[in-house]
C-alpha positions in Angstrom: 97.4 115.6 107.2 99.2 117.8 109.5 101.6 120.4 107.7 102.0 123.6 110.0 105.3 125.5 110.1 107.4 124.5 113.2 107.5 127.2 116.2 111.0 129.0 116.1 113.9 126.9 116.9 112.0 123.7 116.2 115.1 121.9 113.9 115.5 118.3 115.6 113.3 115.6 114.2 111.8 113.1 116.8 110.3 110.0 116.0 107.8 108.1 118.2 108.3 104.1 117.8 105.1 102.3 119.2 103.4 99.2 118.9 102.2 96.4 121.0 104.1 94.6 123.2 106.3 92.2 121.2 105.7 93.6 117.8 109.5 94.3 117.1 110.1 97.8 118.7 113.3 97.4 120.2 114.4 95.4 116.8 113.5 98.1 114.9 115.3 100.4 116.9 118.8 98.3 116.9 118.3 98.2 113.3 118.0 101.4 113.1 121.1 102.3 114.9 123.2 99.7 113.3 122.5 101.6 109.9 122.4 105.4 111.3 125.0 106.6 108.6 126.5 108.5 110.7 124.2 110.3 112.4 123.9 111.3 116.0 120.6 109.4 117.5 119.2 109.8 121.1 117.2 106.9 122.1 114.2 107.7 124.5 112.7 104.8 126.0 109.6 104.6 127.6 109.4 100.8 129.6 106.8 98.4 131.0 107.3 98.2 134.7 110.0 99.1 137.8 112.8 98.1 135.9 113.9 99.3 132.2 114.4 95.6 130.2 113.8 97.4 126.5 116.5 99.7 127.6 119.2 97.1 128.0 118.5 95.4 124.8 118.8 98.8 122.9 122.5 98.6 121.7 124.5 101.9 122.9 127.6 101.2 122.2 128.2 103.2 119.2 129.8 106.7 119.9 127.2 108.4 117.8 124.1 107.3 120.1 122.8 109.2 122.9 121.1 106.8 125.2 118.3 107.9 128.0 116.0 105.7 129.6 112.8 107.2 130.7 110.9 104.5 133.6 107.1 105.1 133.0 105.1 103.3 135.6 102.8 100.9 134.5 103.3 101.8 130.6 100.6 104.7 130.7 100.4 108.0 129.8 99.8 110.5 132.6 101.4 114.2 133.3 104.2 112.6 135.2 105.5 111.3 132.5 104.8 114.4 130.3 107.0 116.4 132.7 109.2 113.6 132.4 109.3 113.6 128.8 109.9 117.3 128.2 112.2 117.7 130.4 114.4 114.8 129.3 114.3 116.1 125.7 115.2 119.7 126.8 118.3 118.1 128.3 118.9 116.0 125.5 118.9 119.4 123.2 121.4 120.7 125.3 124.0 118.6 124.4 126.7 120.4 122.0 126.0 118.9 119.8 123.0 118.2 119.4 121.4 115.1 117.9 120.3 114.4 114.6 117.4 112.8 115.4 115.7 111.5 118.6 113.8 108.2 119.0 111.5 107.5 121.1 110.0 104.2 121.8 107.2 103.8 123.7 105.4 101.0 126.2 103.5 98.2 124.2 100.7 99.2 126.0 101.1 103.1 125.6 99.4 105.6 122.9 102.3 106.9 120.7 100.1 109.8 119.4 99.7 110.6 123.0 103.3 111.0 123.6 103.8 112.6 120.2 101.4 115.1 121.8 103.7 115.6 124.6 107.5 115.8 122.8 105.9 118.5 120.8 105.9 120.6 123.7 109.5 120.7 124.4 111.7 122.9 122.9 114.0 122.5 120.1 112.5 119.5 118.7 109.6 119.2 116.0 107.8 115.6 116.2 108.6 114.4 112.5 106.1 110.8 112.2 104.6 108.3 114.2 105.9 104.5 113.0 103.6 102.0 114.5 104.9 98.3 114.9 102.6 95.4 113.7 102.5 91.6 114.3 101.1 90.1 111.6 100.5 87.1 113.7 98.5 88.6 116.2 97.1 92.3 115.7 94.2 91.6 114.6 93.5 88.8 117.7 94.3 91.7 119.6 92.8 94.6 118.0 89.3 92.0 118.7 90.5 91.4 122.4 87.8 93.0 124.6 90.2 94.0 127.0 93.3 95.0 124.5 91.2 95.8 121.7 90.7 99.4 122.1 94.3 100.5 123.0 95.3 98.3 119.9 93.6 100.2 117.6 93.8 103.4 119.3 97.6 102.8 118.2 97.1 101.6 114.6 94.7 105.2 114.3 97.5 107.1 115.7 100.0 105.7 112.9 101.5 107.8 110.3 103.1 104.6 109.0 102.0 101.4 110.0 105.2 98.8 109.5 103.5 95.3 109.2 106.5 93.0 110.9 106.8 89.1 110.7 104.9 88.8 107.7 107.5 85.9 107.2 105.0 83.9 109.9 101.9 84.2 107.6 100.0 83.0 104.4 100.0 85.4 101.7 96.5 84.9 100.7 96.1 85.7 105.3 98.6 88.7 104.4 96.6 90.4 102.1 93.5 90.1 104.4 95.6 91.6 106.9 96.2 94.8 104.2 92.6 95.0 103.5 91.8 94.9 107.3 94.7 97.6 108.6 93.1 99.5 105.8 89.9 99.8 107.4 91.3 100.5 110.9 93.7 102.5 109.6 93.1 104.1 106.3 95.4 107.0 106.3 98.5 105.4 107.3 100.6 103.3 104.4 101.7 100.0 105.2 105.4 98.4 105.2 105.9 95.1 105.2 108.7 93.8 107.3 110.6 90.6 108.2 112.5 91.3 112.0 111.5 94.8 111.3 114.4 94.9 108.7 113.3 98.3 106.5 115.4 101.1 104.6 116.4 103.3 107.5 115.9 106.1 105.6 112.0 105.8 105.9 112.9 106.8 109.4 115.6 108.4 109.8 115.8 110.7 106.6 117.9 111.1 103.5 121.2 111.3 105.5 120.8 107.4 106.1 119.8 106.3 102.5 122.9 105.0 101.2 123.6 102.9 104.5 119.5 101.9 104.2 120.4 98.6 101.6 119.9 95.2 103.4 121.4 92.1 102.9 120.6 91.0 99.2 120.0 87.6 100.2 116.3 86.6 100.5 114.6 85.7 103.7 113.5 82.4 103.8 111.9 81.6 106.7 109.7 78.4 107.2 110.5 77.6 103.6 109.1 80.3 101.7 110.8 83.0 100.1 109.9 86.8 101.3 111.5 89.4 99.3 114.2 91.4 100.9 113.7 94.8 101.7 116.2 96.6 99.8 114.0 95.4 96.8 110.6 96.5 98.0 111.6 100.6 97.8 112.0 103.2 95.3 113.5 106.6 95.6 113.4 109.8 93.4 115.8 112.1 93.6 114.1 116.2 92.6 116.0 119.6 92.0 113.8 122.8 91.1 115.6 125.8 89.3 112.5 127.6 90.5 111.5 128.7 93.9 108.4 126.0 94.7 104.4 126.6 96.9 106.3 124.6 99.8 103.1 124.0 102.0 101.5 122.8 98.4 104.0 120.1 98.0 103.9 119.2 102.0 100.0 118.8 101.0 100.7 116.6 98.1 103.0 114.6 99.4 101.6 113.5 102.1 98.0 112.5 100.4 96.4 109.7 100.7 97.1 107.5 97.6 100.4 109.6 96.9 102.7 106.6 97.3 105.2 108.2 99.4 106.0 107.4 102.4 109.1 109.3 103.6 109.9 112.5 101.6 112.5 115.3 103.1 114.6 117.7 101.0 115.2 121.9 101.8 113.3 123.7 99.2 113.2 127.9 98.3 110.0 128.8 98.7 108.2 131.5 96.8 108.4 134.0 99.7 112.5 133.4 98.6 113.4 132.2 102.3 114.4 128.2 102.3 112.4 125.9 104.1 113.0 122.1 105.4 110.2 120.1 104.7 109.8 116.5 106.1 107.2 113.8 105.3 106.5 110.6 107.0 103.3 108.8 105.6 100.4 111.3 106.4 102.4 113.6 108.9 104.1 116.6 106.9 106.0 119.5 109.1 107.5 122.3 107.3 110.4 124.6 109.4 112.6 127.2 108.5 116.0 125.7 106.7 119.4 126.4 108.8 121.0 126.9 104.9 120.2 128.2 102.0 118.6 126.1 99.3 120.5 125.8 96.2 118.3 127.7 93.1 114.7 126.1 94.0 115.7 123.3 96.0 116.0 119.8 96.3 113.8 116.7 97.6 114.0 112.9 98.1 111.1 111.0 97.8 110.8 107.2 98.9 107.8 105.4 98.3 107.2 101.3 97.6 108.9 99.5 94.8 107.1 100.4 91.7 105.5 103.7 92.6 105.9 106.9 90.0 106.1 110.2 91.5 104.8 113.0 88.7 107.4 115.9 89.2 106.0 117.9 86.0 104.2 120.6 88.4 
């Protein structure tokens, strides 16, 4: 668990967006826009190749999205690309104003911790989670592959959230196989289940997004069988403190393993009486100092899966 406070001037969240190639990236990512709340998303994207396909299916329109394409030859990670990267975000923070959030998605083939690594050297941004994309079809074909293997799990290791997409194309008895396996691959990182990578936006993007993060009510029902939407499949709870709260203890517990939680954000007074934002996504918590004052001790939102109790009595 990582949960170190962010260099000075650190305040906009970035989001790496990984996965294989085909697991649901860009989906994800149009989902994500379609239910941004409001907020104002840049949209890095690292492509396969000489020319950017994932970055024409990424839909820009809306005035609130900032959309830069970064063209990363032959999906890999090397210093070009770092320069690349760093230099493109310190642009991107330049621009008045400044985004809410950035995204970046990177090559199927690529190692989002290794361009984690990378945005966290530019300034003005504080890498907030990794969110690692799936198939529940094929990952673990892949992840066995002796030429694919390694990079696949190289990227499920690297997760701080692992969402599981088109479970809709599996057995349930072959899904919870699948849960057992990711959690010997990957046993820090909770996993999401996902149907076209439809999940709360709010386990990405943060609290502003949770009341735009309901899907469609309607269950899936793809090759006959019912999946259960989303919406239905997350909890939230809402905490206020009339005290000032150990903010690097709560980063700890939140981000356990076993805790339940798997996005958590709120600004909280801390007992040194200086307010501090703290952010969670599954393992990964960063703690920076607050741009306002916390109200008495604070507030926090914590989402976890449906049916998860959070014990606020500390």
């Amino acid at each position: 668990m990582t949960a170190t406070p962010a260099p000075p001037g650190a305040t906009v969240p970035v989001i790496v967006i990984g996965g294989y190639l085909g697991a649901g990236k860009t989906t994800l990512v149009n989902h994500l826009l379609r239910h941004a709340g409001g907020q104002r998303i840049a949209v890095l994207v690292n492509d396969f190749g000489e020319l950017a396909i994932d970055a024409d299916l990424i839909e820009g329109q809306q005035e609130d999205v900032i959309a830069e394409v970064l063209a990363l030859s032959g999906g890999c990670v090397c210093c070009s690309f770092g320069a690349d990267l760093v230099g493109t975000l310190a642009q991107v923070m330049q621009r008045q104003p400044p985004p809410d959030v950035v995204l970046i998605e990177t090559s199927g083939v690529g190692l989002p911790h290794a361009v984690a690594r990378t945005a966290a050297l530019a300034p003005g941004v504080q890498v907030a989670g990794i969110v690692l994309l799936a198939d529940a079809q094929t990952v673990r074909e892949r992840a066995a592959d002796a030429y694919l293997g390694e990079t696949v799990q190289q990227q499920l290791r690297g997760a701080d959230v692992i969402v599981l997409n088109k479970c809709e194309r599996v057995t349930p008895p072959a899904l919870a196989e699948l849960h057992a396996w990711l959690g010997t691959v990957a046993p820090a990182a909770p996993v999401v289940d996902a149907v076209q990578a439809q999940i709360p936006v709010a386990l990405v993007l943060g609290v502003q997004a949770l009341a735009h993060s309901a899907l469609d009510a309607k269950a899936w029902q793809p090759s006959g069988r019912m999946v259960v939407p989303a919406a239905s499949r997350f909890a939230s709870h809402s905490l206020r403190f009339d005290a000032p709260q150990d903010v690097p203890a709560w980063a700890q517990r939140l981000a356990a393993p076993g805790s339940g939680v798997l996005r958590a954000k709120g600004v909280l007074r801390g007992l040194d009486g200086r307010s501090w934002v703290l952010q969670v996504v599954g393992r990964r918590a960063s703690i920076e100092p607050a741009q306002r004052q916390a109200r008495t001790g604070g507030e926090l939102l914590v989402i976890g899966l449906h049916g998860f109790t959070f014990d606020d009595s500390r």
